[in-house]
C-alpha positions as CSV (number, residue, x, y, z in Angstrom):
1,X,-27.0,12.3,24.3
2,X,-29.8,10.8,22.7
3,X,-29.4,9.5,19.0
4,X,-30.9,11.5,16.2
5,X,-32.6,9.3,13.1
6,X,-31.5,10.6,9.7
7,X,-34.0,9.8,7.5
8,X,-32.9,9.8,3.5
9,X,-36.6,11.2,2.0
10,X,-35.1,13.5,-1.2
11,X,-36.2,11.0,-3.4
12,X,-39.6,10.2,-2.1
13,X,-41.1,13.6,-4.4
14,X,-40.1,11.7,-8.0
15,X,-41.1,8.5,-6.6
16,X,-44.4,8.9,-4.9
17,X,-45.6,11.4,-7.4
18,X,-45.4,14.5,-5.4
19,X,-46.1,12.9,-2.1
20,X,-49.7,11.9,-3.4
21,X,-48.7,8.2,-3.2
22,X,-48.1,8.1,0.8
23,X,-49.0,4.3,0.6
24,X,-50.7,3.2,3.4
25,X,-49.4,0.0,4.9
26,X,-50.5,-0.6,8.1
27,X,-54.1,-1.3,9.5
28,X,-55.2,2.0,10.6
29,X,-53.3,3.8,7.2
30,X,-50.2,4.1,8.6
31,X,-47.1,4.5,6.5
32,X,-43.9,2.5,6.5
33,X,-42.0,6.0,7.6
34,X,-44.3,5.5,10.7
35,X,-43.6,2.8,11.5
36,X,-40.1,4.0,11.2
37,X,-40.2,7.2,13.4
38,X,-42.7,4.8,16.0
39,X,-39.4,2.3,16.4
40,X,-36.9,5.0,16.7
41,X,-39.3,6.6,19.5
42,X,-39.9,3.6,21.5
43,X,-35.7,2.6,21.2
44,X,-34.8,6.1,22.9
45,X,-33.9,8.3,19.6
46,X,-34.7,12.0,20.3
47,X,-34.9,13.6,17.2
48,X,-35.9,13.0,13.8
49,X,-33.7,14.7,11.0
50,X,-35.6,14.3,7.0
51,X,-32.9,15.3,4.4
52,X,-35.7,16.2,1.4
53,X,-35.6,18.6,-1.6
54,X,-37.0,22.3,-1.5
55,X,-39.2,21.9,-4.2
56,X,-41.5,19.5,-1.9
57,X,-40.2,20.7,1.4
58,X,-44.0,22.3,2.1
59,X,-45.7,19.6,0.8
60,X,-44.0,17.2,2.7
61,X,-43.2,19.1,6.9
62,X,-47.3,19.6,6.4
63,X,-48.4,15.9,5.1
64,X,-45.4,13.8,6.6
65,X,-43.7,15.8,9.3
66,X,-46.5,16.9,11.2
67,X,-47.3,13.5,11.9
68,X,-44.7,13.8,14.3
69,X,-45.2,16.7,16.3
70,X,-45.3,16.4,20.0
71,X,-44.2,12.9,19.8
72,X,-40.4,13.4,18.7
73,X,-38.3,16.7,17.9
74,X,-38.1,17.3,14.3
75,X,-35.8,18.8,11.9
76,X,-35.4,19.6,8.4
77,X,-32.2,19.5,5.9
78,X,-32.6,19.9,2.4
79,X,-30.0,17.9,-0.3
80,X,-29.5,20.7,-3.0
81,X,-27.2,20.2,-6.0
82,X,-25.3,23.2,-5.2
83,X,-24.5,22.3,-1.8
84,X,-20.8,21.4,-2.2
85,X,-17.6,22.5,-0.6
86,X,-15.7,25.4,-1.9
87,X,-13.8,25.6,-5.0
88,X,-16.4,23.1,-6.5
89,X,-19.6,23.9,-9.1
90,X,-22.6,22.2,-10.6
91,X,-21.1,20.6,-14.2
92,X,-23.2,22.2,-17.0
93,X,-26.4,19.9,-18.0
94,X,-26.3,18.2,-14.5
95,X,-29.6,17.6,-12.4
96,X,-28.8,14.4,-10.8
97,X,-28.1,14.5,-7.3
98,X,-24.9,13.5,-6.1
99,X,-26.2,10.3,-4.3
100,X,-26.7,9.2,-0.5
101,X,-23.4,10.1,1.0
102,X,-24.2,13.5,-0.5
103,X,-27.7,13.6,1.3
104,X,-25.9,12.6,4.3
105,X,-23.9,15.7,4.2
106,X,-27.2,18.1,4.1
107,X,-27.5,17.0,7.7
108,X,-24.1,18.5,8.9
109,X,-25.8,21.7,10.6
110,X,-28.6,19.9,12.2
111,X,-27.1,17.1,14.0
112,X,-24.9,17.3,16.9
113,X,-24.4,14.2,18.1
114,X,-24.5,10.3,17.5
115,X,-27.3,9.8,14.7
116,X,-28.8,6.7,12.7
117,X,-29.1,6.8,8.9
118,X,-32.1,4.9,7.5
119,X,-34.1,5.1,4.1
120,X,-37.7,6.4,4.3
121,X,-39.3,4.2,2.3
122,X,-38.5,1.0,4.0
123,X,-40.0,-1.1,7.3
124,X,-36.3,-1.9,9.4
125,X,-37.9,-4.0,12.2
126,X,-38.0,-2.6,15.6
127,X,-35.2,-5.3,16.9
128,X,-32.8,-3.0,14.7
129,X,-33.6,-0.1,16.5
130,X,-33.1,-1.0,19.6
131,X,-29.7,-3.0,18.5
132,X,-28.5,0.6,17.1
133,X,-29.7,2.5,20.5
134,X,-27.5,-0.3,22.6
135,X,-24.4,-0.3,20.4
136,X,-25.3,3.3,20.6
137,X,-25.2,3.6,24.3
138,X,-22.2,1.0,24.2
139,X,-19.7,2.6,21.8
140,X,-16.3,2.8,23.2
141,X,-14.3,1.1,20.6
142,X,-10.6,1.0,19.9
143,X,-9.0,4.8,20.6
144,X,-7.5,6.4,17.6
145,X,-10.0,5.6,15.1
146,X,-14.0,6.5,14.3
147,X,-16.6,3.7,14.8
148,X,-19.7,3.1,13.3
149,X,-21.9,0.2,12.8
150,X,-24.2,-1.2,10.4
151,X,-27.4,-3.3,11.0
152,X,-26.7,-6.4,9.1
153,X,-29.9,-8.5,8.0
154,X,-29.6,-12.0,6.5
155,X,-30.2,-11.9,3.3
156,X,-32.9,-14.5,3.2
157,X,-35.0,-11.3,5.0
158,X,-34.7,-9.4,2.3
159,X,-35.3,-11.3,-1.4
160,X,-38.9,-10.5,-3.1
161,X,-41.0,-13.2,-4.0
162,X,-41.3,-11.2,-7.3
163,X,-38.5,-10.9,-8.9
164,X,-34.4,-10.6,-8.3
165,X,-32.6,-7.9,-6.1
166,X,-29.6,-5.9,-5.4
167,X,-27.9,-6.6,-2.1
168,X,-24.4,-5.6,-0.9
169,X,-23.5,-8.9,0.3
170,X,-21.0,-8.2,3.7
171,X,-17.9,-10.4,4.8
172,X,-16.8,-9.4,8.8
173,X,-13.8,-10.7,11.2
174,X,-13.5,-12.7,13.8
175,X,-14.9,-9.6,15.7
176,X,-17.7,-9.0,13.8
177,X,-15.9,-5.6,12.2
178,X,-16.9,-4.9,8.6
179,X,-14.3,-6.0,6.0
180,X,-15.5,-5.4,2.8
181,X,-19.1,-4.8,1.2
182,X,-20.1,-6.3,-2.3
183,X,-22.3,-5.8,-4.5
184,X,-24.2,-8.9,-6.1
185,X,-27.3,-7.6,-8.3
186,X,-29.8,-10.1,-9.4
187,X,-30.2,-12.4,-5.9
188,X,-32.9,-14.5,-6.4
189,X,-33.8,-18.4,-5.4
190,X,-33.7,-20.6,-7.9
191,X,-35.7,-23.5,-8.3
192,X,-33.3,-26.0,-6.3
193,X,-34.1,-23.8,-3.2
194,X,-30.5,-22.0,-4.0
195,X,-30.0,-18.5,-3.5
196,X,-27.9,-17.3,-6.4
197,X,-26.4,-13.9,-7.4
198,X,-24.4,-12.0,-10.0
199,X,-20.8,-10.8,-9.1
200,X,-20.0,-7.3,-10.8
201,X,-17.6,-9.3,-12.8
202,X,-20.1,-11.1,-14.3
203,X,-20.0,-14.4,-12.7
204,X,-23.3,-16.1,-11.1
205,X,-22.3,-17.5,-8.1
206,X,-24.7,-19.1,-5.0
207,X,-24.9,-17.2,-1.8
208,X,-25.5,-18.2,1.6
209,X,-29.2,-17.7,3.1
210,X,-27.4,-16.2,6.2
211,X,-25.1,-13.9,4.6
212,X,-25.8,-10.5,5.7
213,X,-26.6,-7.8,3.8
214,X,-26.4,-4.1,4.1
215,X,-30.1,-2.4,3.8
216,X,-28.7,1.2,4.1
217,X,-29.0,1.4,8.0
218,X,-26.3,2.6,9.6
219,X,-24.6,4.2,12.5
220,X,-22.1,6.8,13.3
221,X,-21.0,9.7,15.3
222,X,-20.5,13.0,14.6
223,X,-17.2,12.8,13.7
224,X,-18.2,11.1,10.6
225,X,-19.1,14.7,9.1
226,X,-15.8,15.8,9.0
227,X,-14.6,12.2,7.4
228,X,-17.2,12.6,4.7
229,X,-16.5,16.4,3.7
230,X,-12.8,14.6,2.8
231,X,-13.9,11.6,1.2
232,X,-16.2,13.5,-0.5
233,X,-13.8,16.4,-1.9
234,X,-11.5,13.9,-3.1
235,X,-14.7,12.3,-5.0
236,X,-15.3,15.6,-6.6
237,X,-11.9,16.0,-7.8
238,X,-12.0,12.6,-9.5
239,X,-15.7,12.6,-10.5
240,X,-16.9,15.8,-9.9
241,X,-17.1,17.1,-13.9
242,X,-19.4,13.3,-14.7
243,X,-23.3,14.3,-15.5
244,X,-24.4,11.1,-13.2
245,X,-21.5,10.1,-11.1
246,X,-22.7,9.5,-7.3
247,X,-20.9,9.1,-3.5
248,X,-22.3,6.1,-1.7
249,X,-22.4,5.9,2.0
250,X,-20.9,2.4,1.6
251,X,-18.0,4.0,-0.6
252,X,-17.4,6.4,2.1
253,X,-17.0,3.8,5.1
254,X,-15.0,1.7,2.9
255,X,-12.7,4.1,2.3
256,X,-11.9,5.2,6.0
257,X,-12.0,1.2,6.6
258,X,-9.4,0.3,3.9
259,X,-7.2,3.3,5.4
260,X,-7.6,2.3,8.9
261,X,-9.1,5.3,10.3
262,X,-12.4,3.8,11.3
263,X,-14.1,0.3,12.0
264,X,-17.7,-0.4,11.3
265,X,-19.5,-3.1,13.8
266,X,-22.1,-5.1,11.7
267,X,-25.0,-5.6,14.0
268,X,-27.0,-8.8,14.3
269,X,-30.6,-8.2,14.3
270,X,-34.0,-11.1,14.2
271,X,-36.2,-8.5,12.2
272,X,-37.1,-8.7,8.5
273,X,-36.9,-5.9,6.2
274,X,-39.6,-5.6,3.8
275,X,-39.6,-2.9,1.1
276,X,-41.9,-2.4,-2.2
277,X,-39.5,-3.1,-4.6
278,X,-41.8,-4.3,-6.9
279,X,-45.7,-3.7,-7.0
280,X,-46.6,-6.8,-6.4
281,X,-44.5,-6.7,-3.3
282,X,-47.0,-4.5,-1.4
283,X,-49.4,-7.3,-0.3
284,X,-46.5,-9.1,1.4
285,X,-45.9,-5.7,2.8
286,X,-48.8,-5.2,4.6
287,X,-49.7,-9.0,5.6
288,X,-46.3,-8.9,7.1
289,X,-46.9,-5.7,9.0
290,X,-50.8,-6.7,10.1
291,X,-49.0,-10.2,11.3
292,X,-46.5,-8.2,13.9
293,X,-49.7,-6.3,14.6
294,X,-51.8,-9.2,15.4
295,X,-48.7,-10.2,17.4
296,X,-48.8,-7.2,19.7
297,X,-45.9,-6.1,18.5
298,X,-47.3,-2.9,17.0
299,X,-50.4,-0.9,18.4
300,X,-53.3,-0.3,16.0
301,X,-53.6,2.5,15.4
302,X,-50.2,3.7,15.7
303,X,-49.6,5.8,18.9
Protein backbone atom coordinates (compact mmCIF):
# COMPACT_ATOMS: atom_id res chain seq x y z
CA UNK A 1 0.00 0.00 0.00
CA UNK A 2 1.20 3.29 -0.90
CA UNK A 3 1.97 5.84 2.02
CA UNK A 4 -0.44 8.62 2.62
CA UNK A 5 1.26 12.35 3.62
CA UNK A 6 -0.55 13.90 6.59
CA UNK A 7 -0.11 17.29 6.26
CA UNK A 8 -0.67 19.46 9.76
CA UNK A 9 -2.30 22.86 7.96
CA UNK A 10 -5.01 23.91 11.03
CA UNK A 11 -2.94 26.54 11.86
CA UNK A 12 -2.02 27.98 8.53
CA UNK A 13 -5.77 30.25 8.66
CA UNK A 14 -4.37 32.48 12.02
CA UNK A 15 -1.00 32.49 10.67
CA UNK A 16 -1.24 33.40 7.05
CA UNK A 17 -4.15 35.76 7.55
CA UNK A 18 -6.91 33.78 6.20
CA UNK A 19 -4.88 32.10 3.55
CA UNK A 20 -4.19 35.58 1.86
CA UNK A 21 -0.44 35.19 2.80
CA UNK A 22 0.32 31.86 0.50
CA UNK A 23 3.93 33.11 0.27
CA UNK A 24 5.41 32.33 -2.74
CA UNK A 25 8.82 30.81 -2.52
CA UNK A 26 9.83 29.22 -5.48
CA UNK A 27 10.66 30.75 -8.93
CA UNK A 28 7.57 30.26 -10.79
CA UNK A 29 5.36 31.28 -7.30
CA UNK A 30 5.26 28.11 -5.95
CA UNK A 31 4.67 27.45 -2.25
CA UNK A 32 6.72 25.58 0.20
CA UNK A 33 3.51 23.10 0.62
CA UNK A 34 4.35 22.42 -3.07
CA UNK A 35 7.23 21.65 -2.90
CA UNK A 36 5.99 19.40 -0.17
CA UNK A 37 3.22 17.45 -2.01
CA UNK A 38 5.92 17.58 -5.39
CA UNK A 39 8.47 15.38 -3.08
CA UNK A 40 5.89 13.13 -1.66
CA UNK A 41 4.73 12.52 -5.45
CA UNK A 42 7.97 11.85 -6.90
CA UNK A 43 9.01 9.36 -3.49
CA UNK A 44 5.81 7.08 -4.32
CA UNK A 45 3.13 8.62 -1.63
CA UNK A 46 -0.40 8.17 -3.02
CA UNK A 47 -2.47 10.38 -1.17
CA UNK A 48 -2.43 13.59 0.45
CA UNK A 49 -4.43 13.91 3.77
CA UNK A 50 -4.70 18.18 5.09
CA UNK A 51 -5.96 18.12 8.75
CA UNK A 52 -7.35 22.07 8.61
CA UNK A 53 -10.18 23.84 10.51
CA UNK A 54 -13.81 24.30 9.15
CA UNK A 55 -13.91 27.75 9.35
CA UNK A 56 -11.25 27.94 6.32
CA UNK A 57 -11.92 24.59 4.95
CA UNK A 58 -13.48 26.39 1.59
CA UNK A 59 -11.03 28.81 1.35
CA UNK A 60 -8.38 26.62 1.51
CA UNK A 61 -9.57 22.80 -0.86
CA UNK A 62 -10.24 25.82 -3.60
CA UNK A 63 -6.81 28.03 -3.21
CA UNK A 64 -4.45 25.18 -1.81
CA UNK A 65 -5.97 21.79 -2.58
CA UNK A 66 -6.91 22.11 -5.93
CA UNK A 67 -3.40 22.57 -6.80
CA UNK A 68 -3.35 19.00 -6.46
CA UNK A 69 -5.89 17.61 -8.41
CA UNK A 70 -5.06 15.02 -10.97
CA UNK A 71 -1.63 14.81 -9.74
CA UNK A 72 -2.21 12.98 -6.27
CA UNK A 73 -5.55 11.75 -4.46
CA UNK A 74 -6.66 14.19 -1.92
CA UNK A 75 -8.37 14.21 1.30
CA UNK A 76 -9.66 16.41 3.90
CA UNK A 77 -9.91 15.97 7.92
CA UNK A 78 -10.75 18.79 9.92
CA UNK A 79 -9.17 19.28 13.81
CA UNK A 80 -12.26 20.56 15.84
CA UNK A 81 -12.22 21.26 19.53
CA UNK A 82 -14.99 19.02 20.20
CA UNK A 83 -13.59 16.12 18.57
CA UNK A 84 -12.68 14.01 21.55
CA UNK A 85 -13.44 10.54 22.81
CA UNK A 86 -16.49 9.86 24.83
CA UNK A 87 -17.09 10.81 28.27
CA UNK A 88 -14.86 13.93 27.57
CA UNK A 89 -16.09 17.92 26.90
CA UNK A 90 -14.76 21.23 25.88
CA UNK A 91 -13.63 23.03 29.45
CA UNK A 92 -15.70 26.24 29.66
CA UNK A 93 -13.63 29.48 28.15
CA UNK A 94 -11.40 27.05 26.04
CA UNK A 95 -10.56 27.85 22.22
CA UNK A 96 -7.14 26.53 21.98
CA UNK A 97 -6.75 23.54 20.18
CA UNK A 98 -5.51 20.64 21.83
CA UNK A 99 -2.11 20.52 19.96
CA UNK A 100 -0.52 18.20 17.08
CA UNK A 101 -1.05 14.79 18.49
CA UNK A 102 -4.70 15.97 18.59
CA UNK A 103 -4.65 17.04 14.82
CA UNK A 104 -3.13 13.80 14.20
CA UNK A 105 -6.19 12.13 15.43
CA UNK A 106 -8.61 14.10 12.94
CA UNK A 107 -7.05 11.85 10.34
CA UNK A 108 -8.26 8.56 11.98
CA UNK A 109 -11.25 8.05 9.32
CA UNK A 110 -9.25 8.97 6.30
CA UNK A 111 -6.22 7.01 6.48
CA UNK A 112 -5.97 3.40 6.14
CA UNK A 113 -2.67 2.52 5.95
CA UNK A 114 1.04 3.52 6.61
CA UNK A 115 1.09 7.49 6.44
CA UNK A 116 3.81 10.37 6.91
CA UNK A 117 3.19 13.32 9.21
CA UNK A 118 4.84 16.62 8.07
CA UNK A 119 4.05 20.39 8.91
CA UNK A 120 2.70 22.55 6.03
CA UNK A 121 4.52 25.38 6.33
CA UNK A 122 7.94 23.96 6.06
CA UNK A 123 10.55 22.79 2.89
CA UNK A 124 11.68 18.92 4.29
CA UNK A 125 14.17 18.23 1.42
CA UNK A 126 13.23 15.62 -1.14
CA UNK A 127 16.21 13.11 0.27
CA UNK A 128 13.61 12.85 3.36
CA UNK A 129 10.99 11.63 1.33
CA UNK A 130 12.39 9.23 -0.24
CA UNK A 131 14.30 8.00 3.12
CA UNK A 132 10.52 7.73 4.70
CA UNK A 133 9.09 5.85 1.37
CA UNK A 134 12.20 3.21 1.78
CA UNK A 135 12.03 2.69 5.54
CA UNK A 136 8.45 2.71 4.49
CA UNK A 137 8.74 -0.10 2.08
CA UNK A 138 11.32 -1.73 4.50
CA UNK A 139 9.41 -1.89 7.84
CA UNK A 140 9.60 -5.24 9.39
CA UNK A 141 10.92 -4.46 12.82
CA UNK A 142 11.00 -6.49 15.97
CA UNK A 143 7.36 -8.50 16.38
CA UNK A 144 5.35 -7.52 19.36
CA UNK A 145 5.77 -3.92 19.22
CA UNK A 146 4.66 -0.75 16.76
CA UNK A 147 7.43 1.00 14.74
CA UNK A 148 7.70 4.22 13.54
CA UNK A 149 10.43 6.42 12.40
CA UNK A 150 11.41 9.92 12.51
CA UNK A 151 13.57 11.93 9.89
CA UNK A 152 16.30 13.18 11.90
CA UNK A 153 18.19 16.43 10.43
CA UNK A 154 21.42 17.76 11.97
CA UNK A 155 20.86 20.42 13.67
CA UNK A 156 23.34 22.69 11.95
CA UNK A 157 20.35 22.41 8.90
CA UNK A 158 18.14 23.89 10.77
CA UNK A 159 19.47 27.25 13.00
CA UNK A 160 18.31 30.76 11.42
CA UNK A 161 20.83 33.26 10.66
CA UNK A 162 18.37 35.54 12.52
CA UNK A 163 17.91 34.84 15.66
CA UNK A 164 17.81 31.64 18.24
CA UNK A 165 15.50 28.46 17.88
CA UNK A 166 13.69 25.66 19.49
CA UNK A 167 14.84 22.19 18.57
CA UNK A 168 14.15 18.83 20.20
CA UNK A 169 17.58 17.77 20.35
CA UNK A 170 17.48 13.50 19.84
CA UNK A 171 19.90 10.85 21.63
CA UNK A 172 19.55 7.09 19.61
CA UNK A 173 21.22 3.48 20.32
CA UNK A 174 23.57 1.67 19.03
CA UNK A 175 20.80 0.80 16.47
CA UNK A 176 19.87 3.99 15.59
CA UNK A 177 16.28 3.55 17.78
CA UNK A 178 15.05 6.79 19.37
CA UNK A 179 15.83 7.01 23.10
CA UNK A 180 14.75 10.10 24.29
CA UNK A 181 13.83 13.58 22.69
CA UNK A 182 14.70 17.02 24.42
CA UNK A 183 13.92 20.03 24.20
CA UNK A 184 16.68 22.89 24.19
CA UNK A 185 14.98 26.39 23.21
CA UNK A 186 17.28 29.15 22.33
CA UNK A 187 19.98 27.21 19.87
CA UNK A 188 21.91 29.67 18.33
CA UNK A 189 25.95 29.99 17.32
CA UNK A 190 27.79 32.04 19.28
CA UNK A 191 30.48 34.04 18.27
CA UNK A 192 33.28 31.29 18.93
CA UNK A 193 31.57 29.31 16.13
CA UNK A 194 29.79 27.21 19.10
CA UNK A 195 26.39 26.15 18.89
CA UNK A 196 24.83 26.63 22.26
CA UNK A 197 21.31 25.99 23.79
CA UNK A 198 19.16 26.25 26.88
CA UNK A 199 18.14 23.05 28.82
CA UNK A 200 14.54 23.25 30.23
CA UNK A 201 16.29 23.33 33.54
CA UNK A 202 17.75 26.36 32.87
CA UNK A 203 21.24 25.48 32.10
CA UNK A 204 23.13 26.78 28.74
CA UNK A 205 24.92 24.10 27.61
CA UNK A 206 26.86 23.70 23.84
CA UNK A 207 25.43 21.25 21.45
CA UNK A 208 26.97 19.29 18.72
CA UNK A 209 26.62 20.61 14.98
CA UNK A 210 25.63 17.00 14.08
CA UNK A 211 23.13 16.31 16.76
CA UNK A 212 19.92 15.56 15.12
CA UNK A 213 16.91 17.19 15.65
CA UNK A 214 13.31 16.35 15.29
CA UNK A 215 11.48 18.84 12.66
CA UNK A 216 8.09 17.20 13.19
CA UNK A 217 8.41 14.56 10.31
CA UNK A 218 7.52 11.45 11.10
CA UNK A 219 6.41 8.01 10.30
CA UNK A 220 4.01 5.41 11.38
CA UNK A 221 1.49 2.81 10.69
CA UNK A 222 -1.92 2.61 11.23
CA UNK A 223 -1.71 1.10 14.27
CA UNK A 224 -0.54 4.17 15.80
CA UNK A 225 -4.30 5.46 15.90
CA UNK A 226 -5.37 3.13 18.25
CA UNK A 227 -2.02 4.02 20.49
CA UNK A 228 -2.91 7.62 20.34
CA UNK A 229 -6.71 7.49 21.24
CA UNK A 230 -4.99 5.81 24.77
CA UNK A 231 -2.32 8.05 25.19
CA UNK A 232 -4.46 10.67 24.54
CA UNK A 233 -7.49 9.74 26.97
CA UNK A 234 -5.10 9.29 29.66
CA UNK A 235 -3.91 13.05 28.75
CA UNK A 236 -7.43 14.23 29.03
CA UNK A 237 -7.95 12.70 32.38
CA UNK A 238 -4.84 14.48 33.71
CA UNK A 239 -5.04 17.63 31.66
CA UNK A 240 -8.17 17.69 30.08
CA UNK A 241 -10.07 20.57 32.53
CA UNK A 242 -6.41 23.12 31.69
CA UNK A 243 -7.62 26.25 29.22
CA UNK A 244 -4.15 25.74 27.19
CA UNK A 245 -2.84 22.41 27.96
CA UNK A 246 -1.68 20.49 24.55
CA UNK A 247 -0.70 16.58 23.41
CA UNK A 248 2.48 16.57 21.38
CA UNK A 249 3.20 13.92 18.87
CA UNK A 250 6.71 13.60 20.51
CA UNK A 251 4.86 13.15 23.99
CA UNK A 252 2.93 10.43 22.46
CA UNK A 253 5.89 8.31 20.95
CA UNK A 254 7.67 8.80 24.07
CA UNK A 255 5.31 7.37 25.99
CA UNK A 256 4.79 4.01 24.01
CA UNK A 257 8.85 4.11 23.82
CA UNK A 258 9.35 4.45 27.58
CA UNK A 259 6.71 1.59 28.02
CA UNK A 260 8.18 -0.63 25.43
CA UNK A 261 5.39 -0.98 23.17
CA UNK A 262 6.92 0.69 20.22
CA UNK A 263 10.43 1.74 18.68
CA UNK A 264 10.96 4.81 16.60
CA UNK A 265 13.89 4.51 13.84
CA UNK A 266 15.51 8.04 13.43
CA UNK A 267 16.31 8.36 9.80
CA UNK A 268 19.41 9.91 8.39
CA UNK A 269 18.74 12.25 5.63
CA UNK A 270 21.58 15.03 3.47
CA UNK A 271 18.59 17.62 2.97
CA UNK A 272 18.23 20.88 4.80
CA UNK A 273 15.13 22.14 6.24
CA UNK A 274 14.51 25.68 5.84
CA UNK A 275 11.40 27.29 7.42
CA UNK A 276 10.34 31.13 7.96
CA UNK A 277 10.73 31.41 11.39
CA UNK A 278 11.55 34.75 11.32
CA UNK A 279 10.81 37.39 8.52
CA UNK A 280 14.04 37.96 7.65
CA UNK A 281 14.38 34.21 7.12
CA UNK A 282 12.44 34.30 3.81
CA UNK A 283 15.34 35.49 1.52
CA UNK A 284 17.37 32.55 2.67
CA UNK A 285 14.27 30.65 1.89
CA UNK A 286 13.93 31.27 -1.48
CA UNK A 287 17.86 31.58 -2.52
CA UNK A 288 18.00 28.22 -1.02
CA UNK A 289 15.13 26.76 -2.95
CA UNK A 290 16.20 28.75 -6.46
CA UNK A 291 19.90 27.08 -5.72
CA UNK A 292 18.38 23.29 -5.79
CA UNK A 293 16.44 24.68 -8.77
CA UNK A 294 19.44 25.84 -10.60
CA UNK A 295 20.76 22.47 -9.62
CA UNK A 296 18.10 20.51 -11.44
CA UNK A 297 16.89 19.23 -8.56
CA UNK A 298 13.53 20.87 -8.83
CA UNK A 299 11.66 21.74 -12.25
CA UNK A 300 10.65 25.36 -12.81
CA UNK A 301 7.79 25.65 -12.89
CA UNK A 302 6.77 23.01 -10.67
CA UNK A 303 5.12 20.01 -12.49
Amino acid sequence: MKPTLLVLAAGMGSRYGGLKQMDPMGPSGETVLDYSVFDAIRAGFGKVVFIIREDFAEAFKSSVGARFAGKIEVDYAFQKLDDLPEGFSVPEGRTKPWGTAHAVRAARHVVSGPFAVINADDFYGADAYQVIARWFASNTGAAGKDHYSMVGYPLKNTLSEHGSVNRGICQTDAEGLLTDVEEVVDIARDEDGIVRGTALDGSRREIADICPVSMNFWGFTVEYFAQLEEHFTTFLKEKGGEQKSECYIPTVVDDFIRQDRADCRVLDTTSSWFGVTYPDDKPHVVESIAKLVAAGDYPSPLG
